[in-house]
C-alpha beads as a LAMMPS data file, in Angstrom:
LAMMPS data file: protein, C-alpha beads

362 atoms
361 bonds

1 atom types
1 bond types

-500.0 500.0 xlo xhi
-500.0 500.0 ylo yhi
-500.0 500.0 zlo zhi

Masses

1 110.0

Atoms # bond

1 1 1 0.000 0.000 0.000
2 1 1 0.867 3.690 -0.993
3 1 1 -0.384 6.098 1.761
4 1 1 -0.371 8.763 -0.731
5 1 1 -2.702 6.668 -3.392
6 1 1 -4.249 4.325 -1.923
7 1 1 -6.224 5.663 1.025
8 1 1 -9.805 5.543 0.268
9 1 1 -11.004 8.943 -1.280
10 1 1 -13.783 9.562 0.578
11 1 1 -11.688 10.283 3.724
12 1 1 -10.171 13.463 2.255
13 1 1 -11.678 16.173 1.678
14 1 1 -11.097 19.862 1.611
15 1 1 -12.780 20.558 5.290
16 1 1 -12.545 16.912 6.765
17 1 1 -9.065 15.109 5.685
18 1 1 -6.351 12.783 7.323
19 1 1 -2.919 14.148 7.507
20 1 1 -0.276 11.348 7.535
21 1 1 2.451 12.217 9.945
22 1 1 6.391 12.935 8.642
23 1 1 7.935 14.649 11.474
24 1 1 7.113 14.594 15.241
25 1 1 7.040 17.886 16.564
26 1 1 10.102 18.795 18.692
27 1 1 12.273 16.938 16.119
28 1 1 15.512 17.538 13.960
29 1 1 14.572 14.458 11.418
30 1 1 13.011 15.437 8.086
31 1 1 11.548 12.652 6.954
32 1 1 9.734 12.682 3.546
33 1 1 7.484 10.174 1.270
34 1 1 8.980 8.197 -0.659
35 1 1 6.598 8.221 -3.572
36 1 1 7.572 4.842 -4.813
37 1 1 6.748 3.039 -1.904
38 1 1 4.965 5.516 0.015
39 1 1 7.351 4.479 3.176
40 1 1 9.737 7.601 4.847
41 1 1 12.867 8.325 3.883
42 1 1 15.836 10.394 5.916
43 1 1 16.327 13.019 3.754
44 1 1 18.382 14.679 6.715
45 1 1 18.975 15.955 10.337
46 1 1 18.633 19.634 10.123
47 1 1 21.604 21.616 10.612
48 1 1 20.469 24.792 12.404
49 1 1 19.759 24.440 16.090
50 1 1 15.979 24.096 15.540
51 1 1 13.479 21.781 15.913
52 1 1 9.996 21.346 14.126
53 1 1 7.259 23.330 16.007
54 1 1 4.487 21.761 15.452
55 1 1 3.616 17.818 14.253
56 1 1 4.482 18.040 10.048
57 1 1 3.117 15.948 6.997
58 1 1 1.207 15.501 3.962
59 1 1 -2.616 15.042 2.869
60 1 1 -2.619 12.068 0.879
61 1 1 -4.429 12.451 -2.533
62 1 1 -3.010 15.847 -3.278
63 1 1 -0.402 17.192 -5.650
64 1 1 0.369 20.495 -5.333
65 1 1 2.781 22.479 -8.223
66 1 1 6.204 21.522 -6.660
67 1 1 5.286 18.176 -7.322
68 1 1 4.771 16.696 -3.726
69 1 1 1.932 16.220 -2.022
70 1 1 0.621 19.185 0.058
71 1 1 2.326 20.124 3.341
72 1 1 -0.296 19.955 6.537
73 1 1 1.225 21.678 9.849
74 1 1 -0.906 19.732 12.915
75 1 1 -0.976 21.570 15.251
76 1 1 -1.848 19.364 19.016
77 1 1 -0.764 19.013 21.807
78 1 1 1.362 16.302 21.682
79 1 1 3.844 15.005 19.605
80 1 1 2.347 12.579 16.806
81 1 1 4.903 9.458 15.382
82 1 1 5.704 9.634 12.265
83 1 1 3.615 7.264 9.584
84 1 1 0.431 7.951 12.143
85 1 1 -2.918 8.916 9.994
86 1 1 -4.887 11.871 11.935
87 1 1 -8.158 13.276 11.132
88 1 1 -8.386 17.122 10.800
89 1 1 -10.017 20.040 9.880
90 1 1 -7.985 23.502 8.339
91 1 1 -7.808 26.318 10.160
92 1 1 -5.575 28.519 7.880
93 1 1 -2.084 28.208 5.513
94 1 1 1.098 29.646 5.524
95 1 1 2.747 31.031 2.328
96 1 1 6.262 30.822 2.023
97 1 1 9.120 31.320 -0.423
98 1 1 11.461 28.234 -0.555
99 1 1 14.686 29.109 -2.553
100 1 1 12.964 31.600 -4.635
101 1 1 9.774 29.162 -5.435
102 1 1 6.442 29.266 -3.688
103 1 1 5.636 26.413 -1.606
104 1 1 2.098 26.792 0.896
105 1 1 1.510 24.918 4.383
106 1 1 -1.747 24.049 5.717
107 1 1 -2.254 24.723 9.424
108 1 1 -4.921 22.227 10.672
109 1 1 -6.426 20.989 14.151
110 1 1 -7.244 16.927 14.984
111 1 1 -10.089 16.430 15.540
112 1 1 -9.044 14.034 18.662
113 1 1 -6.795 16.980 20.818
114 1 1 -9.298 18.356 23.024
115 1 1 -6.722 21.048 23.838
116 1 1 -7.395 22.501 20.354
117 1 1 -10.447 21.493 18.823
118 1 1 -12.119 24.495 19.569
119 1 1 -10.280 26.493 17.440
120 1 1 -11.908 27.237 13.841
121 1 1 -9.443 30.324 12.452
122 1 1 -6.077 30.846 12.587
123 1 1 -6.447 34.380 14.233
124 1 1 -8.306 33.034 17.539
125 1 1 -4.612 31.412 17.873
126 1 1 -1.900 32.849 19.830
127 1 1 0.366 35.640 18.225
128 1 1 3.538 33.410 19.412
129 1 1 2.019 30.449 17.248
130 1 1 2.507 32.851 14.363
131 1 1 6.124 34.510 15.560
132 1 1 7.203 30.598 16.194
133 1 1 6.482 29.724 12.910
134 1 1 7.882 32.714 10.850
135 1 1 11.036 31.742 12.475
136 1 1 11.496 28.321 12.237
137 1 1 11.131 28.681 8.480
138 1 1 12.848 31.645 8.068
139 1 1 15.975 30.097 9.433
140 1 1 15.676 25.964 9.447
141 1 1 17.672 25.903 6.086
142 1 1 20.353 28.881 6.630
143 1 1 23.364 26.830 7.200
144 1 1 22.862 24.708 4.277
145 1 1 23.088 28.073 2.213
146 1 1 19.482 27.754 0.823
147 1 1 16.825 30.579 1.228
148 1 1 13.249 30.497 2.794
149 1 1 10.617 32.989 4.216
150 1 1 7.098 33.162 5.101
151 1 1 5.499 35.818 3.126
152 1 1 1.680 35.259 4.401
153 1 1 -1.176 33.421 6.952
154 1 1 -4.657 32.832 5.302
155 1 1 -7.560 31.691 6.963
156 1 1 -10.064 28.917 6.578
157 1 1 -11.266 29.563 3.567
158 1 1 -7.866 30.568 1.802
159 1 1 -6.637 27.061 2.912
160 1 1 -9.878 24.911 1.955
161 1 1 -9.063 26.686 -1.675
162 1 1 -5.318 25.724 -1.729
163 1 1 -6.609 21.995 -0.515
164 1 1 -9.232 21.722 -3.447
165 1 1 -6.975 23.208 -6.379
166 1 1 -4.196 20.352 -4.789
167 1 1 -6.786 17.705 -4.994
168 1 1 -7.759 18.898 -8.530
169 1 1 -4.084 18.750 -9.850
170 1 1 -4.002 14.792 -8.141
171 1 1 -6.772 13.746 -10.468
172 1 1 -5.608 15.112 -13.000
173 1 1 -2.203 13.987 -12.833
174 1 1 -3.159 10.453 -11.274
175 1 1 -6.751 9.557 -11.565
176 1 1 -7.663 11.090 -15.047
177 1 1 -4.227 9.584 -16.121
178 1 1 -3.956 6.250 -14.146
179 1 1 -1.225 5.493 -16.105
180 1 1 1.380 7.793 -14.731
181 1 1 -0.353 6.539 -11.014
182 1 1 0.540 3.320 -11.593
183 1 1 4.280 3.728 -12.567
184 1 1 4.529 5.913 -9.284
185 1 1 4.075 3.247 -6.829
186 1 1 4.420 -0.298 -6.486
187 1 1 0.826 -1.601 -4.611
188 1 1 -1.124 -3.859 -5.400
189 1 1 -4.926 -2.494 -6.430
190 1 1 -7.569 -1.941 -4.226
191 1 1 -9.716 -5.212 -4.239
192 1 1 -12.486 -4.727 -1.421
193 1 1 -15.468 -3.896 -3.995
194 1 1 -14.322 -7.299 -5.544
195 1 1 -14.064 -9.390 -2.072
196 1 1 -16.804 -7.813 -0.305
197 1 1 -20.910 -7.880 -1.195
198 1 1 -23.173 -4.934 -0.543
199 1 1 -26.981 -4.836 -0.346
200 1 1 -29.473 -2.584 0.497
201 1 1 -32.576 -4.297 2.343
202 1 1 -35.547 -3.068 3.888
203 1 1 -34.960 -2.869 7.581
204 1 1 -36.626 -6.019 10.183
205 1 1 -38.344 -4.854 12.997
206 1 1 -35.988 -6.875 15.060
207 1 1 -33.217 -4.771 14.115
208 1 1 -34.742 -1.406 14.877
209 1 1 -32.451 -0.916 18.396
210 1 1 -29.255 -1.988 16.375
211 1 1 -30.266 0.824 13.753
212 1 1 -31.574 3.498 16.483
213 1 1 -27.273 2.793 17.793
214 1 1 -26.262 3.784 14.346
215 1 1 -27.256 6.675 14.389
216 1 1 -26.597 7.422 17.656
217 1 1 -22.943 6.837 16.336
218 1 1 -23.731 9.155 13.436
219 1 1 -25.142 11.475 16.367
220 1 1 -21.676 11.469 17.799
221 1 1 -19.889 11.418 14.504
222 1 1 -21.601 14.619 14.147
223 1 1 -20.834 16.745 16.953
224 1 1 -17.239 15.341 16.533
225 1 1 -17.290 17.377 13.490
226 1 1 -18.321 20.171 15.082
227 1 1 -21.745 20.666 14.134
228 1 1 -25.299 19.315 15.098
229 1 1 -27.785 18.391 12.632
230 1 1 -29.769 15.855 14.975
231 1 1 -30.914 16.285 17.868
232 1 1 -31.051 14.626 21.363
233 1 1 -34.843 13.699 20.620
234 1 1 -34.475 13.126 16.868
235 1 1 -34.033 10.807 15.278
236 1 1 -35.054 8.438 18.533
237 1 1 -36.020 4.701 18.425
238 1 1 -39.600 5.464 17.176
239 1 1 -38.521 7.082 14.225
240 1 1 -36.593 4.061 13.426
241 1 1 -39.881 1.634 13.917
242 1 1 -41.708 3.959 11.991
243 1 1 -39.617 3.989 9.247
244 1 1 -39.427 -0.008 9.551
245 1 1 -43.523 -0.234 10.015
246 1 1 -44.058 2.084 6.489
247 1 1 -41.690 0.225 4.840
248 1 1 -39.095 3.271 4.284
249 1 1 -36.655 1.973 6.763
250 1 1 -33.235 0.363 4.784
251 1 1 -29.970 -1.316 6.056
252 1 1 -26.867 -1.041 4.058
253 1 1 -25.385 -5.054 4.730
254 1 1 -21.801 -5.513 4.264
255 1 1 -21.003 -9.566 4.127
256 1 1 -24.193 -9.662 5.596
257 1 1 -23.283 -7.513 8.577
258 1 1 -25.786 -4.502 8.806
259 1 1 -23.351 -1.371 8.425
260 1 1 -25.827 1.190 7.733
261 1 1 -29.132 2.305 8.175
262 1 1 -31.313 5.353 6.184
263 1 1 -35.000 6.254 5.411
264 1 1 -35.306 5.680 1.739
265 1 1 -39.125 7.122 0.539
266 1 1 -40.668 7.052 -2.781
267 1 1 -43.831 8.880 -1.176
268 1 1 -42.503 12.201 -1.560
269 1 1 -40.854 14.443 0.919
270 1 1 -44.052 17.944 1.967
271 1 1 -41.116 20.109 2.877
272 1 1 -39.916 19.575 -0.541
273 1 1 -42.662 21.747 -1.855
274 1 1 -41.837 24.880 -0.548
275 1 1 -38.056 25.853 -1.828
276 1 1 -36.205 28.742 -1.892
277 1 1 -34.748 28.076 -5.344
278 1 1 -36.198 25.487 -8.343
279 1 1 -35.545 22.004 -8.307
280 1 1 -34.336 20.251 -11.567
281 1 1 -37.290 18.578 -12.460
282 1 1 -41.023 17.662 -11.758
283 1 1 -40.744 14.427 -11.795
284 1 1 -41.479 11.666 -9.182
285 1 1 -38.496 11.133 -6.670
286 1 1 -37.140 9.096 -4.181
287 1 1 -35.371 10.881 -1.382
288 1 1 -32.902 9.521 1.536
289 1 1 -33.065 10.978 5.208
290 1 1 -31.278 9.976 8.323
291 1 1 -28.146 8.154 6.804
292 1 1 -25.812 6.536 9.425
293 1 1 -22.982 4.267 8.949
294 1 1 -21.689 2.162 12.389
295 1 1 -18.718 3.213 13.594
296 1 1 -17.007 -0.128 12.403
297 1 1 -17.695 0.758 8.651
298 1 1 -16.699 4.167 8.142
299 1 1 -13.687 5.481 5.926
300 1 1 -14.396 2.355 3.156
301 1 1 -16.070 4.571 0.974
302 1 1 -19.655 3.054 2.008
303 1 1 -21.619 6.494 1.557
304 1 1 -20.882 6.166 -1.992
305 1 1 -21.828 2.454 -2.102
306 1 1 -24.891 3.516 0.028
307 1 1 -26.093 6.121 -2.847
308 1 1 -25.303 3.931 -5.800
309 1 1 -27.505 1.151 -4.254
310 1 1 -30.132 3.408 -3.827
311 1 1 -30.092 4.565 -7.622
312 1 1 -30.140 0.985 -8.372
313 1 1 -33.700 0.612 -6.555
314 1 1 -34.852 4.077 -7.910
315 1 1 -34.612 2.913 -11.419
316 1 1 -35.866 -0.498 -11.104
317 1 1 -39.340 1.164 -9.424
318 1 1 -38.721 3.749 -12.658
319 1 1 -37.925 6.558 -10.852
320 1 1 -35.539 9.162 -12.208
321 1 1 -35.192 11.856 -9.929
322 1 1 -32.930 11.379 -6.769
323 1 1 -33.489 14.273 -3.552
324 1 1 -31.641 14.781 -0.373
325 1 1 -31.375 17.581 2.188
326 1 1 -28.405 18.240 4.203
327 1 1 -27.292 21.041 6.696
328 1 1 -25.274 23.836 5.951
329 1 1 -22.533 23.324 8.161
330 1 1 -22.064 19.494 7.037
331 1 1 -19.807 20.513 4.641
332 1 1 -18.462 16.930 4.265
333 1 1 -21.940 15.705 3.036
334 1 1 -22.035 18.652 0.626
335 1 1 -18.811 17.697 -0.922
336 1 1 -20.212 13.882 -1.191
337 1 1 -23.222 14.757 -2.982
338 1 1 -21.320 17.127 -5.485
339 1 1 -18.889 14.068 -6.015
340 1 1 -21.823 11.958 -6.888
341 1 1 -23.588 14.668 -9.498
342 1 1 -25.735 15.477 -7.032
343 1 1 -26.614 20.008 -8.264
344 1 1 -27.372 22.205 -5.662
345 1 1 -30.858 23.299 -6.178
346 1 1 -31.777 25.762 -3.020
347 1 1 -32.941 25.698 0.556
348 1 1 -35.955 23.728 2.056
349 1 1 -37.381 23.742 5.522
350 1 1 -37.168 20.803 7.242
351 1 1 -37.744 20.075 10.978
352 1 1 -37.618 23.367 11.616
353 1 1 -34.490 24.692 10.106
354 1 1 -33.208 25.425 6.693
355 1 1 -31.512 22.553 4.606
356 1 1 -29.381 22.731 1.237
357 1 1 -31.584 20.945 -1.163
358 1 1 -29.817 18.519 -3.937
359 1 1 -31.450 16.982 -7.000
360 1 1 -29.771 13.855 -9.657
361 1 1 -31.589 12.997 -12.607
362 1 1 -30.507 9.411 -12.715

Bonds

1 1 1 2
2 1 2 3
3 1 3 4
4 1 4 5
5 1 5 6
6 1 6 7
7 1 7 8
8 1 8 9
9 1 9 10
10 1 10 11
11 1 11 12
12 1 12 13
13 1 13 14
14 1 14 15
15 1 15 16
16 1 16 17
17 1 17 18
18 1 18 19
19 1 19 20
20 1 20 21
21 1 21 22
22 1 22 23
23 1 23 24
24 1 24 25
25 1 25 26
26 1 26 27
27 1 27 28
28 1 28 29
29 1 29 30
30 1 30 31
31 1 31 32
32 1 32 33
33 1 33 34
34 1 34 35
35 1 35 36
36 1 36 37
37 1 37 38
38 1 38 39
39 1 39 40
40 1 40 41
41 1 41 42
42 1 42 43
43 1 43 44
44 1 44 45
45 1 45 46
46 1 46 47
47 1 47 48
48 1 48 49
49 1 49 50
50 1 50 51
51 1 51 52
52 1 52 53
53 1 53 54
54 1 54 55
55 1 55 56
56 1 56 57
57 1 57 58
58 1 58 59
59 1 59 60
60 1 60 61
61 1 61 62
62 1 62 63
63 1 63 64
64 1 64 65
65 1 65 66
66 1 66 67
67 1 67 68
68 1 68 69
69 1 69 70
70 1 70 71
71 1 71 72
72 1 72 73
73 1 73 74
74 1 74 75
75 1 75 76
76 1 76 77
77 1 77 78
78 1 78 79
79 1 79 80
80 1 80 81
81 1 81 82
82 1 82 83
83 1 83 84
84 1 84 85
85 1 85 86
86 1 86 87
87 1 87 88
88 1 88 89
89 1 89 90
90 1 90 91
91 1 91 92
92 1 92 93
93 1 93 94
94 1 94 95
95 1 95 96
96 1 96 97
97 1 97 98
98 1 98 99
99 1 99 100
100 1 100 101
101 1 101 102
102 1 102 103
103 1 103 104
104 1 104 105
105 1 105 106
106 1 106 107
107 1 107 108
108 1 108 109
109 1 109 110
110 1 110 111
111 1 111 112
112 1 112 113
113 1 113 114
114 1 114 115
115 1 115 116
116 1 116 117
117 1 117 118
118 1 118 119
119 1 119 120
120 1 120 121
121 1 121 122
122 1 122 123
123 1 123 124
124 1 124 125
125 1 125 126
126 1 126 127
127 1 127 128
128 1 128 129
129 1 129 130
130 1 130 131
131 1 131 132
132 1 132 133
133 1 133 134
134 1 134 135
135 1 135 136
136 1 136 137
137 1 137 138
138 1 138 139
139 1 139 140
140 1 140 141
141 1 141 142
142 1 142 143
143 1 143 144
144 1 144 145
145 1 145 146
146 1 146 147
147 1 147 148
148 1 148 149
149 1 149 150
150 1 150 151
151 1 151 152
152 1 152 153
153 1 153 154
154 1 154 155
155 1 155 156
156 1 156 157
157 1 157 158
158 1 158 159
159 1 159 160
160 1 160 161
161 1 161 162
162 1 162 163
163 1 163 164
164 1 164 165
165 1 165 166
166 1 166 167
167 1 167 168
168 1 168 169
169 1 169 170
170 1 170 171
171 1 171 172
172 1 172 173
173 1 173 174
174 1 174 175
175 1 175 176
176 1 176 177
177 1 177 178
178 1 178 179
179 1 179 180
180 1 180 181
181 1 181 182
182 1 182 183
183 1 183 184
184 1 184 185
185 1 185 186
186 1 186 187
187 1 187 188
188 1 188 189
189 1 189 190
190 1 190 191
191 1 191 192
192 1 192 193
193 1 193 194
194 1 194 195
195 1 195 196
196 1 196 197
197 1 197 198
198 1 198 199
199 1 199 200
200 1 200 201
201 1 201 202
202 1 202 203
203 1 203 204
204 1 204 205
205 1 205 206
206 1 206 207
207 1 207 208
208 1 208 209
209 1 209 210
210 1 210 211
211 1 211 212
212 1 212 213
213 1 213 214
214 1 214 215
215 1 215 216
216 1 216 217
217 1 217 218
218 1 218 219
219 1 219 220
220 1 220 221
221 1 221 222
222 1 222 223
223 1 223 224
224 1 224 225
225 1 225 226
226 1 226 227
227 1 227 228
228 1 228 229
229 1 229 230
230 1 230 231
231 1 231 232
232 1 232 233
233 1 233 234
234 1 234 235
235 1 235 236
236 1 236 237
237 1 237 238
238 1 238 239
239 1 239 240
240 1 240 241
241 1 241 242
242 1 242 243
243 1 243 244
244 1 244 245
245 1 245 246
246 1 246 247
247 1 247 248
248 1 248 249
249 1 249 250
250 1 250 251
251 1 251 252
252 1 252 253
253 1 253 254
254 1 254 255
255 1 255 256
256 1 256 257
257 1 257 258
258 1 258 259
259 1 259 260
260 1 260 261
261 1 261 262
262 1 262 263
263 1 263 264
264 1 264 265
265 1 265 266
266 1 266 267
267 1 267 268
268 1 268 269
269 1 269 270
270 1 270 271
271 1 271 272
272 1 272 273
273 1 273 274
274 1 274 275
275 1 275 276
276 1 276 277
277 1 277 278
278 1 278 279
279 1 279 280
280 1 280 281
281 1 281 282
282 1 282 283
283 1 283 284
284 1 284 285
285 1 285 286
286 1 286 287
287 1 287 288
288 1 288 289
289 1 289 290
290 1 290 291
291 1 291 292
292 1 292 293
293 1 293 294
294 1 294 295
295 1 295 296
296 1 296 297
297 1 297 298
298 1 298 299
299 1 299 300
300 1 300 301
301 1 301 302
302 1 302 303
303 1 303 304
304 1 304 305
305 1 305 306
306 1 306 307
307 1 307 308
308 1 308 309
309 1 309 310
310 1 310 311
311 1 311 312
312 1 312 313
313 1 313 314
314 1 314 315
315 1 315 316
316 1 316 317
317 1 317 318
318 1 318 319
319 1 319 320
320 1 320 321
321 1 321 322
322 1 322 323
323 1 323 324
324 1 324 325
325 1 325 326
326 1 326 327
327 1 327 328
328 1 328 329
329 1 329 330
330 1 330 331
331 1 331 332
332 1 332 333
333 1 333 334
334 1 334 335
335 1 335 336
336 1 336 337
337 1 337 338
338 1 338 339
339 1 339 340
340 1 340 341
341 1 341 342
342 1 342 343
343 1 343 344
344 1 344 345
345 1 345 346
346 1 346 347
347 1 347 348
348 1 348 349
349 1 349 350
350 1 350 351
351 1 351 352
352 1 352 353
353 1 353 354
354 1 354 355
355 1 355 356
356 1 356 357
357 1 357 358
358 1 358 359
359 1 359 360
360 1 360 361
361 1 361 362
């Protein structure tokens, strides 16, 4: 396996990524991917008196224009081991020069480090954060006679912007042209959609606690993220046995092993008919609600599995038109559905609050 291609592509994304640890913080060892095997290399001990500030790496499936994949400073409060994958969100980038080229930095937070998780901008952070960093990379390379400075901070939204133009330029130099990917590295292809069988089912009554967990866990998964689209009362266990008892009520089975469950309704959605835009057609639609994967399933690209299967059904009943809501701040559903050709058609109300409302003519 290649960290840098072959980690499943639904667990980067520009808000939401892992970062895949080079360099512990507090040390003198730069370490860097080997892009054949996608192990670390010593490429040396630093020769100024200075160690790395903060925990340093890459986010895999990026390519940014120096030809590496893009640089992610994680900032926690602890040092991290080198080849360890942590979850993050971006806060802001640094802008440097690096011997007269421009190279950029993304400054993210874990999601695990209590310590920093609150922090959403790079300005709430400490002005010695900033003064630390400036000078570490001002000087790190001075006695091997090679030039650097930090020319800028962005915030947030600069560095979600630096992280999608970097995962543009990796499918277009490695997906679009598998080719090139495949003389990079050395693994052997992915094989779980080969080894492992997926079907959606209608839900058993039986099963409704072990669903009502799931999306507890998705409840969790949630505010983990940062934001709350559920709440403590919805969806509950009755939802769940309603969903099961009108026939709406779906599992997502992995091997057999229930690893998902969702509402799935071809009776139309009412809040649907009130939006604050124009959907993309008239026609008769299914529509998917309360989507949850167990804990134990997530990161193998099963949301796209979960979507596809539902398609499948959709057209089989003859139905062409595929609706879901989500909320605005669950910015890593929004980039899913976009992935999936999913349009952005406006904003519905939906139990009590607004919702972005997607369409797919299938």
């Amino acid at each position: 396996m290649n960290i840098w291609h072959d980690i499943d592509e639904e667990r980067i994304y520009p808000t939401d990524f892992m970062a895949v640890i080079e360099i512990t913080k507090g040390s003198k060892q730069k370490y860097e991917l080997d892009k054949e095997t996608g192990l670390l290399m010593l490429d040396r001990v630093l020769f100024t008196a200075t160690h790395y500030p903060m925990n340093y790496g890459f986010i895999p499936r990026t390519y940014g224009d120096d030809g590496d994949p893009l640089d992610v400073l994680v900032l926690c409060s602890e040092p991290i081991q080198p080849l360890t994958l942590v979850r993050c969100y971006p806060i802001g980038v640094m802008r440097m020069e690096d011997s007269g080229m421009g190279d950029e930095k993304i400054i993210a937070i874990p999601y695990s480090d209590p310590t920093y998780m609150g922090y959403t901008d790079i300005k709430e952070l400490p002005k010695h954060i900033f003064e630390e960093l400036k000078h570490f990379f001002t000087n790190y390379k001075s006695l091997e006679g090679k030039s650097t400075n930090v020319t800028e901070f962005g915030g947030p939204i600069d560095a979600v912007e630096v992280i999608e133009y970097c995962m543009e330029n990796y499918k277009r130099k490695f997906v679009d042209g598998d080719t090139e990917k495949k003389e990079m590295h050395t693994s052997e292809p992915d094989k779980t959609e080969k080894t492992e069988t997926y079907t959606l089912e209608p839900a058993k009554m039986e099963e409704a606690e072990l669903c009502n967990e799931i999306l507890d866990m998705g409840r969790k998964f949630q505010r983990e993220q940062g934001f709350v689209q559920w709440t403590d009362d919805y969806p509950s266990l009755d939802t769940v046995r309603e969903d099961i008892e009108k026939k709406r009520g779906y599992v997502l089975r992995v091997n057999g092993a229930v690893a998902a469950y969702m509402c799935v309704d071809f009776g139309g959605e009412p809040a649907y008919d009130d939006i604050e835009g124009a959907w993309l057609s008239d026609r008769p639609y299914v529509v998917s609600h309360r989507m949850a994967f167990h804990k134990d399933f997530r990161g193998r690209g099963l949301t796209k599995v979960a979507f596809r299967k539902i398609e499948e059904m959709s057209l089989q009943k003859g139905v062409t038109s595929f609706r879901v809501d989500t909320g605005f701040e669950n910015q890593r559903m929004q980039h899913v559905l976009e992935r999936l050709g999913f349009v952005k058609c406006g904003v519905v109300q939906y139990e009590g609050s607004g919702r972005l409302a997607y369409e797919k003519l299938l």
